[in-house]
KOLMIVO-752476 format. One line per field, with one value per residue (C-alpha): residue number from 1; y, z, x; residue in one letter. Coordinates in steps of 0.1 Angstrom, whole numbers, plus 5000, padded with zeros to 4 digits. Each point is the difference from the previous one (the first is absolute). Example, Ala and Ser with C-alpha at 12.3 -4.5 7.8 and 13.67 -1.06 7.14 Angstrom:
residues 2
i: (1_2)
Y: (4955_5034)
Z: (5078_4993)
X: (5123_5014)
aa: (a_s)
***
This chain:
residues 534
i: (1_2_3_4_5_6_7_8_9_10_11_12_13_14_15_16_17_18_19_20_21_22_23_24_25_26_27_28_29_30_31_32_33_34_35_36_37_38_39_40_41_42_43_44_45_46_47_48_49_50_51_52_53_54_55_56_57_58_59_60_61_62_63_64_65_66_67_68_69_70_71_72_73_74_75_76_77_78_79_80_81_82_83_84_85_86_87_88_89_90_91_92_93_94_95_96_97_98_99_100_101_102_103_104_105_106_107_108_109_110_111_112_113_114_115_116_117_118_119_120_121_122_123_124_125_126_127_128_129_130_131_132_133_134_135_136_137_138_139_140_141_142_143_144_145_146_147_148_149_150_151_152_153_154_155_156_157_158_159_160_161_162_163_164_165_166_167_168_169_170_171_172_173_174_175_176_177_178_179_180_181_182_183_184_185_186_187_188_189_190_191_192_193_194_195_196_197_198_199_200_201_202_203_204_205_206_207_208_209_210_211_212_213_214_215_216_217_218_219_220_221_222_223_224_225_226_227_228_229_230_231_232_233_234_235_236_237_238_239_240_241_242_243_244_245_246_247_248_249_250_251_252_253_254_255_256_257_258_259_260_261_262_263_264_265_266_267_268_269_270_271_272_273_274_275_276_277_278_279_280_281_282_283_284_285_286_287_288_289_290_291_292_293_294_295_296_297_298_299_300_301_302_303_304_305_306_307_308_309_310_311_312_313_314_315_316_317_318_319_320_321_322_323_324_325_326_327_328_329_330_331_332_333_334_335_336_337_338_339_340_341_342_343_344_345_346_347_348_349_350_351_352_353_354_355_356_357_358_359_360_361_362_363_364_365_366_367_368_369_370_371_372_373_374_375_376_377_378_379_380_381_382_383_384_385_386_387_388_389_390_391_392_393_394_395_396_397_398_399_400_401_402_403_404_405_406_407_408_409_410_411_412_413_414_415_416_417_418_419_420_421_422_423_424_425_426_427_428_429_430_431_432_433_434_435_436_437_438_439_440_441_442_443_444_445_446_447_448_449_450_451_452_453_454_455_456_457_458_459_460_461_462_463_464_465_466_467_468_469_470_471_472_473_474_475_476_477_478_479_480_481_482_483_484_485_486_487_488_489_490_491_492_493_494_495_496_497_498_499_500_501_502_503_504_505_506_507_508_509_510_511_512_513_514_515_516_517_518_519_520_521_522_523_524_525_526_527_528_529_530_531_532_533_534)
Y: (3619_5025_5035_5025_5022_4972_5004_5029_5022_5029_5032_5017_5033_5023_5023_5000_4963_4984_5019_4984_4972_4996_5016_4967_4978_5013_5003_4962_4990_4992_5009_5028_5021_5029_5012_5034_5016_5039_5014_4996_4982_5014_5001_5031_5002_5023_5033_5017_5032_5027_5031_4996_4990_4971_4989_4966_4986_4975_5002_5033_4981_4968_4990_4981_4973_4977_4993_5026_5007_4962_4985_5027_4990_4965_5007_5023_5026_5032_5023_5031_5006_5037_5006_5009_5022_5007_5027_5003_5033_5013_5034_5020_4978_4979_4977_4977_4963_4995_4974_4980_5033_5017_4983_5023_5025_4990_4998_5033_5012_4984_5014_5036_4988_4985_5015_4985_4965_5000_4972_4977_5012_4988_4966_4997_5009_4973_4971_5015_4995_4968_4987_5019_4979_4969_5012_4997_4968_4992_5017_4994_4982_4995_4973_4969_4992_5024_5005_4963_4998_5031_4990_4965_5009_5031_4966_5018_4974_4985_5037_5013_4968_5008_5039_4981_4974_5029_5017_4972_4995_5039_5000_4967_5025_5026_4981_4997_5034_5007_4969_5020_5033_4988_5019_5025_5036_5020_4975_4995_5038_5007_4985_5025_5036_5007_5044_4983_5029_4990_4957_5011_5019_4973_4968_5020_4991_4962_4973_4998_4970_4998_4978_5023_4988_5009_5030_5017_4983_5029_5021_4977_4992_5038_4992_4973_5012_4999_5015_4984_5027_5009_4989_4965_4989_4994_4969_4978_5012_4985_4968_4995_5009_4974_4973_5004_5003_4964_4983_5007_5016_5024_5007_5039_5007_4968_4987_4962_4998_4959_4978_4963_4978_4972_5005_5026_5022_5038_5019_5037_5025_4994_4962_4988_4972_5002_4967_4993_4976_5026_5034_5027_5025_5031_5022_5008_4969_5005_4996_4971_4979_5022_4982_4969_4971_4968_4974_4967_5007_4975_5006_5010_5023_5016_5004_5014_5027_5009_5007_5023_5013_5013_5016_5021_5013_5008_5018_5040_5017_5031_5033_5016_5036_5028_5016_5034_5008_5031_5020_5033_5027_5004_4986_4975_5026_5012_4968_4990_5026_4991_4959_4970_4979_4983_5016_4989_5030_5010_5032_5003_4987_4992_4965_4983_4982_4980_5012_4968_4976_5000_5031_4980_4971_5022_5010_4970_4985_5029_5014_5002_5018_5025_5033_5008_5032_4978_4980_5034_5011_4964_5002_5037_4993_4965_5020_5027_4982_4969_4991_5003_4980_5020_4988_5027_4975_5026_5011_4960_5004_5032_4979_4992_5038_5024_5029_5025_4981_4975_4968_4994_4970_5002_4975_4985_4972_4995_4971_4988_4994_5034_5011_4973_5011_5032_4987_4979_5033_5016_5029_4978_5032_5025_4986_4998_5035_5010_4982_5016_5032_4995_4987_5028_5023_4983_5001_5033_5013_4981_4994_5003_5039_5002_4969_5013_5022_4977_4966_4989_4972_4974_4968_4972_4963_4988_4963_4994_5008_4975_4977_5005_5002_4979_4970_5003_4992_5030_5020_4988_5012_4973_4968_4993_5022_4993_5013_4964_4965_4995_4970_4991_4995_5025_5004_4997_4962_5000_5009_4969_4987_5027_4990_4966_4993_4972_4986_4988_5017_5033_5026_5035_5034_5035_5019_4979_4970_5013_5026_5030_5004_5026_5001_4982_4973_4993_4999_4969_4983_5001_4983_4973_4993_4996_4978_4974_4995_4997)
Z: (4341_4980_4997_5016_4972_4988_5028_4985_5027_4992_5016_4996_5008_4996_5033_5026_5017_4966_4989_5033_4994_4964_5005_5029_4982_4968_5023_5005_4963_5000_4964_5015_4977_5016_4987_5002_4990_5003_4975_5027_5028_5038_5006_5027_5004_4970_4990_4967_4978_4991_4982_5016_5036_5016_5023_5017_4987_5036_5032_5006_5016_5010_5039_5000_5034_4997_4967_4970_5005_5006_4971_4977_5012_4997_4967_4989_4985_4993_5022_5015_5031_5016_5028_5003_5032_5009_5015_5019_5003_5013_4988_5008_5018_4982_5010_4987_5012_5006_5023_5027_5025_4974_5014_5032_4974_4990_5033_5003_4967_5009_5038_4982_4979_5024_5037_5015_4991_5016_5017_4971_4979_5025_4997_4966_5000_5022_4983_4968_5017_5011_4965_4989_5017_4987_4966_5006_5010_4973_4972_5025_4975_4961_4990_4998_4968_4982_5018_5005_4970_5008_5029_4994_4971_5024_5023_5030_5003_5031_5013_4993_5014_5035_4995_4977_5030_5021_4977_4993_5036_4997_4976_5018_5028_4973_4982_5029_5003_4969_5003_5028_4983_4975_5001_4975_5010_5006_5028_5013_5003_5012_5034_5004_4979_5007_4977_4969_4981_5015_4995_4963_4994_5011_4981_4972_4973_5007_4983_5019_5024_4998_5029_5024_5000_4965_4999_5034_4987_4973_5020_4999_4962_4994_5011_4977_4964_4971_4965_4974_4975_4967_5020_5017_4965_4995_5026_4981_4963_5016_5011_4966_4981_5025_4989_4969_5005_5018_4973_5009_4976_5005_4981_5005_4985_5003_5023_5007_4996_5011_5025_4995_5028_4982_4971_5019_4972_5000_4970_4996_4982_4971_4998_5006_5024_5028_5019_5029_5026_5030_4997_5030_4996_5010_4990_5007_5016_4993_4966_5002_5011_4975_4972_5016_4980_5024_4977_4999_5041_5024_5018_5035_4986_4981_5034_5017_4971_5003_5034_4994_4973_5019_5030_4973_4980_5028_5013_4992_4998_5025_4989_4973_4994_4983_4985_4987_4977_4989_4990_5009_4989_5033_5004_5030_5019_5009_5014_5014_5023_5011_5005_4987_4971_5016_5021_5020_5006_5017_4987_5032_5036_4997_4986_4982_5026_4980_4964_4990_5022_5001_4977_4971_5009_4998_4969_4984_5011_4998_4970_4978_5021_5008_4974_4983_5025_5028_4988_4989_5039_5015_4974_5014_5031_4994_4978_5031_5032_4982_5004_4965_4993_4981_4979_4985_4978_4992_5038_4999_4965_4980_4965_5003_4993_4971_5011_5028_4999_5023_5000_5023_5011_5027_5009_5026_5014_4978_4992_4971_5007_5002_4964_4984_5009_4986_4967_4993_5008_4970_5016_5009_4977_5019_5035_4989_4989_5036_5020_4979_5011_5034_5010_4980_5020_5032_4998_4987_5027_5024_4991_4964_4994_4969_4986_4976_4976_4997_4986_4968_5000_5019_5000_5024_5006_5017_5012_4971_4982_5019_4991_4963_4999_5018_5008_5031_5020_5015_4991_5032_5006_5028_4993_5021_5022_5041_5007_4988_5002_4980_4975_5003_5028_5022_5035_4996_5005_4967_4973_4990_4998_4980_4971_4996_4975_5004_4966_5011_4970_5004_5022_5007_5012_5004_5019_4992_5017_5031_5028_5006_4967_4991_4977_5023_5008_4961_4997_5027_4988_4959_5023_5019_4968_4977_5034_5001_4961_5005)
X: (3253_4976_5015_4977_4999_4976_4974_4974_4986_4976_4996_4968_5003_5029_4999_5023_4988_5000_5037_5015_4989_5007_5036_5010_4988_5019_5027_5000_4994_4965_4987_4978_4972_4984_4964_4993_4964_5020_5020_5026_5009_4997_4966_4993_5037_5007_5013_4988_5010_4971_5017_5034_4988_5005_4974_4986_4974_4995_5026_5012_5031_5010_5001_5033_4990_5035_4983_5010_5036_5010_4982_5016_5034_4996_4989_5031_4972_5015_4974_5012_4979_4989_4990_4964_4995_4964_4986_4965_4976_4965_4990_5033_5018_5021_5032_5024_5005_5038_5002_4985_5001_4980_4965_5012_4992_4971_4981_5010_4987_4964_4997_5007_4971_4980_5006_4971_5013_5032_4996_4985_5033_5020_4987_5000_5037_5009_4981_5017_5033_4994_4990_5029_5020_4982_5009_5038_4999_4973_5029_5031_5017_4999_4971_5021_4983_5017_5034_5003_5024_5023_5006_5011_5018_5024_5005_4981_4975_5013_5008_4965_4978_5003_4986_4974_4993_4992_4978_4980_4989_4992_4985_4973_4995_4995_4973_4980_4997_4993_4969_4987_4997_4981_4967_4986_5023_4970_4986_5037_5010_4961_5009_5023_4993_4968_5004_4981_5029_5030_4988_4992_5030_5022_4983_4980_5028_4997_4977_4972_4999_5039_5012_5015_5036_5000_4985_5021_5036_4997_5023_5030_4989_5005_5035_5005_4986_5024_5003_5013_5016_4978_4971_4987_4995_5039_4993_4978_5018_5033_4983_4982_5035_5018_4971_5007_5040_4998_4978_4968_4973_4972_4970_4982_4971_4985_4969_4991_4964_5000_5019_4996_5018_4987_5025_5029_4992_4985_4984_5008_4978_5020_4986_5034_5008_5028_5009_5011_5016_4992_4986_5003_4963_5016_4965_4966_4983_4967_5011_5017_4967_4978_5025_5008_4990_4988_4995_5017_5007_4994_4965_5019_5022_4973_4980_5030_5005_4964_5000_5031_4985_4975_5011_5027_4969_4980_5032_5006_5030_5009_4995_5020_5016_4987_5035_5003_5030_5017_5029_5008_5020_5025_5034_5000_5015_4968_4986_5031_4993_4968_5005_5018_4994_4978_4971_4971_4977_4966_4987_4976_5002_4965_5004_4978_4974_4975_5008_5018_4985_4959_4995_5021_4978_4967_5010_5007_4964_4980_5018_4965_4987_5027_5003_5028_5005_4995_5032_5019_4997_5012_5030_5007_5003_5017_5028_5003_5000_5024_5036_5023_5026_5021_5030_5026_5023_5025_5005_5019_5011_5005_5000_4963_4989_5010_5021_4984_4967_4986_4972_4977_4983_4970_4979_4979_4977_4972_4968_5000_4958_4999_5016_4982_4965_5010_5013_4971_4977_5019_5019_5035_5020_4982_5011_5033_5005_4975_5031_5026_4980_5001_5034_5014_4982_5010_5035_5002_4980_5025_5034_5009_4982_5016_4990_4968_5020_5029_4981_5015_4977_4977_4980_4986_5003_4964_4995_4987_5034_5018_4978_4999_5038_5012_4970_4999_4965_4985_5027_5014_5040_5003_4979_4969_4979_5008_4962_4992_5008_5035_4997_5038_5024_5008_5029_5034_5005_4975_5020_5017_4962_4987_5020_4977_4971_4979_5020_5032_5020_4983_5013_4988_5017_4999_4977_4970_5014_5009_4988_5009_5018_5022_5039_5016_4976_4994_5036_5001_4970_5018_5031_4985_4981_5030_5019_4972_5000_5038)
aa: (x_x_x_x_x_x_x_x_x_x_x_x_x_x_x_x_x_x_x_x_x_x_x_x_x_x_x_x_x_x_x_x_x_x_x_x_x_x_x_x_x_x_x_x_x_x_x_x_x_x_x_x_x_x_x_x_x_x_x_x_x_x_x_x_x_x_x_x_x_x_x_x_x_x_x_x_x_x_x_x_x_x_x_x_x_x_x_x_x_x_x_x_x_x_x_x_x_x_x_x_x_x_x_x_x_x_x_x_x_x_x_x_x_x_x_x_x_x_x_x_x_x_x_x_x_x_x_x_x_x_x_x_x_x_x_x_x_x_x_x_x_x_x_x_x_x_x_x_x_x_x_x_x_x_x_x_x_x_x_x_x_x_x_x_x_x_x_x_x_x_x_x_x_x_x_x_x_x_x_x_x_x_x_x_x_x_x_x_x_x_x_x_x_x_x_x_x_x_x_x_x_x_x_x_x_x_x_x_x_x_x_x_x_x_x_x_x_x_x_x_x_x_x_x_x_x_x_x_x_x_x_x_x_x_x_x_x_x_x_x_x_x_x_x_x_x_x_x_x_x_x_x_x_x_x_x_x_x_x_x_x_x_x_x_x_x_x_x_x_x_x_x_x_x_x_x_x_x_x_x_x_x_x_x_x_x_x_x_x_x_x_x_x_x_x_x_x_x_x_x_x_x_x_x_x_x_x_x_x_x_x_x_x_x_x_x_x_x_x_x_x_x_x_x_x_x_x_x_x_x_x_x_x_x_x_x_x_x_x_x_x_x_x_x_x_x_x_x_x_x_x_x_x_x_x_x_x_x_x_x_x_x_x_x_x_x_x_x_x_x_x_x_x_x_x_x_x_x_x_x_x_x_x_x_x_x_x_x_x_x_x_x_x_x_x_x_x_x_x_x_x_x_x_x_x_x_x_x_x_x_x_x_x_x_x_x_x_x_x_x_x_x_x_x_x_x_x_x_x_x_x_x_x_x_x_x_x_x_x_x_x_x_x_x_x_x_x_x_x_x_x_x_x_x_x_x_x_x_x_x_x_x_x_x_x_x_x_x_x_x_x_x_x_x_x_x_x_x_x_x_x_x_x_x_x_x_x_x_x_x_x_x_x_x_x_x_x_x_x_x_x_x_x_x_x_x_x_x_x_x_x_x_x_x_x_x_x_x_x_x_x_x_x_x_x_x_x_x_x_x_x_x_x_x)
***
């Protein structure tokens, strides 16, 4: 028999789906090459240095769901893991998430806010709890993808298959659940919270048209975030050094400009050829069929690749984030005080109504006919009204900050439309520094009041940037938009399906093959993809 090592399989794309993948099928000999267009691999998952800070340049954190912890220890990668407690505030009330009983909490902290919506609180708290308890079955046990192997190898196969047995009938029961919850989150919790403040406060900081088990599991995700130390860009560094370890080899800075199936071959920007027995796409999709290269293909298939081709153009990606980043000249200390590491915080009660649903919209198709004031006064309010994800690095790791100083990363929902009208109108540097502006403002007017006289620097990352960096379409963090039809598979008995191509050699993952996306998800899809090629 043919060693493996003789089978070529490339990898385009070197973020976290294309890293897993690349890494197993290192792992099991195959002669692996992973394409990167960056000059490094991890896509959104990434942690960079500015002037002695370390800050994320994507996830603020990485939601562990059986997924995270398993694969690195069947991997033997030498991760250290934080914690990465989270804490939750609206104007001075802030608390922080320690466990299940703190969504007790919770509902208290929004009757004190909204009195008058006692009633509507209490039902939102016990649909949370029941998808709470959905979720631990959902995460019960370690994904038996990636914890297959250790437990084999400890001899505990036999021991663990009856709690897996269990689980997996759970986990059916689960699923539909999970099926039936499946409308947008601001139709679902409509039914039920009829304040337009409290329904906004609660769902404001999801996608929009997030299906509802999604978007109200965030409480027991809370519970389940981890942080790798030196950032979540230590994750994919140790899965490209493990590639690379096992045999496998990884190209940065390069970008394939043309696929031909035809041939198994790919052309980079560089006019070299790279070919290929399989290849895994583990990137942008639209690019994919803007590059793709039908000739020689039977008739069918070429119909078949149209048609796909089609629905992913027509397709757009859910909004983006607007992320503000600064250091300041105070010891963590000071913001230890205040919150966690990791903060999600609403300046005002008021919520945001319509501002980033129909106004965004307007915008975007009235735009020429909207003044430059007119935008100013949308984004003030937008920047007021919002909910910030903020991200303190150092309050999980003390090395990723100079002495006595502190990074900051805030950030929140934003459409890419929006930030594009305004750059092609000539005035994209201006908005950024108007943002800056007014988020500064907000939070020292709120709960950092000593933040204006302690910046030692700041700058932004628009929809735009994401896109430029890192290729993504419509600067989109989380693959396609749920306010439209999704062009790939979607539902949890889906995944294994997403993978497919209409080309039988050509695979795709990552969080353009497969809805809703997010770390954990690209991580499965990179798996099954490297299984089936196994």
């Amino acid at each position: 028999m043919p060693k493996k090592r003789e089978k070529k399989v490339l990898v385009v794309g070197g973020g976290i789906a294309g890293l897993t993948a690349g890494v197993y099928l290192a792992k099991k000999g195959y002669a692996v090459k992973v394409i990167e267009k960056y000059e490094k691999c991890g896509g959104l998952v990434n942690t960079f240095e500015y002037e002695g800070f370390k800050l994320e340049g994507g996830a603020r954190a990485l939601v562990n769901a059986g997924v995270i912890i398993p694969m690195i220890e069947d991997l033997g990668l030498d991760i250290e893991i934080l914690r990465n407690p989270i804490s939750v505030g609206v104007e001075d009330k802030i608390m922080r998430v320690t466990d299940t009983r703190s969504l007790e909490e919770y509902g208290q902290l929004l009757k004190q806010l909204y009195p008058q919506a006692e009633k509507e609180v209490d039902e939102l708290i016990k649909v949370e709890k029941e998808i709470l308890e959905y979720m631990k079955i959902l995460y019960g046990v370690d994904n038996p993808l990636f914890s297959f192997n250790k437990i084999k190898e400890e001899g505990k196969l036999l021991e663990m298959m009856p709690r897996y047995l269990l689980w997996f009938f759970k986990f059916l029961k689960t699923v539909k659940k999970i099926n039936e919850l499946n409308d947008p989150v601001e139709e679902y919790i409509s039914r039920f919270v009829k304040n337009p403040s409290l329904r906004d406060i609660v769902i404001q900081h999801f996608f929009r048209g997030t299906p509802s088990f999604f978007a109200l599991s965030y409480f027991y995700l809370y519970l389940d975030y981890i942080y790798p130390k030196g950032g979540v860009g230590t994750f994919p560094q140790k899965l490209a050094e493990k590639i690379t370890e096992l045999g496998g080899q990884i190209l940065t800075s390069t970008a394939v400009t043309k696929v031909i199936p035809s041939k198994n071959i790919v052309i980079d920007d560089k006019d070299n050829s790279h070919e290929y027995d399989s290849m895994i796409w583990a990137t942008d999709l639209k690019t994919f069929y803007k590059i793709l290269d039908t000739t020689a293909l039977s008739n069918s298939l070429v119909s078949k690749l149209e048609k796909e081709k089609q629905r992913v153009l027509k397709a757009r990606g859910a909004e983006s984030v607007l992320t503000f980043y600064l250091g300041v000249d105070e010891p963590v200390e000071t913001f230890a005080k205040i919150s966690t590491g990791h903060f999600f915080y609403t300046p005002l009660r008021q919520g945001l109504g319509e501002l980033n649903r129909s106004k965004v919209k307007y915008i975007v198709k009235n735009y020429e006919n909207l003044s430059k004031k007119e935008i100013l006064n949308w984004l003030e309010d937008f920047i007021k009204f919002n909910t910030y994800e903020i991200s303190i690095p150092a309050l999980r790791d003390l090395s990723m900050v100079p002495e006595n100083k502190t990074g900051l990363i805030v950030s929140m929902l934003f459409d890419y439309g929006v930030v594009k009208k305004i750059r092609d109108d000539g005035w994209y540097e201006e908005f950024k520094q108007k943002a800056e502006e007014m988020i500064i403002d907000n939070l020292a007017s709120t709960i950092y009041p000593f933040l204006k006289n302690k910046i030692l620097f700041k700058f932004t990352s628009t929809p735009l940037t994401i896109e430029r960096i890192y290729g993504t379409s419509d600067g989109s963090i989380v693959g396609w938009s749920f306010e439209d039809p999704i062009p790939v598979p979607s539902g949890m008995f889906s995944m294994k399906s997403a993978i497919r191509t209409p080309i039988d050699n050509i695979y795709k993952a990552g969080k353009w093959a497969y809805a809703p996306a997010g770390v954990p998800t690209a991580i499965i899809t990179g798996k099954l993809a490297a299984d089936v090629i196994k």
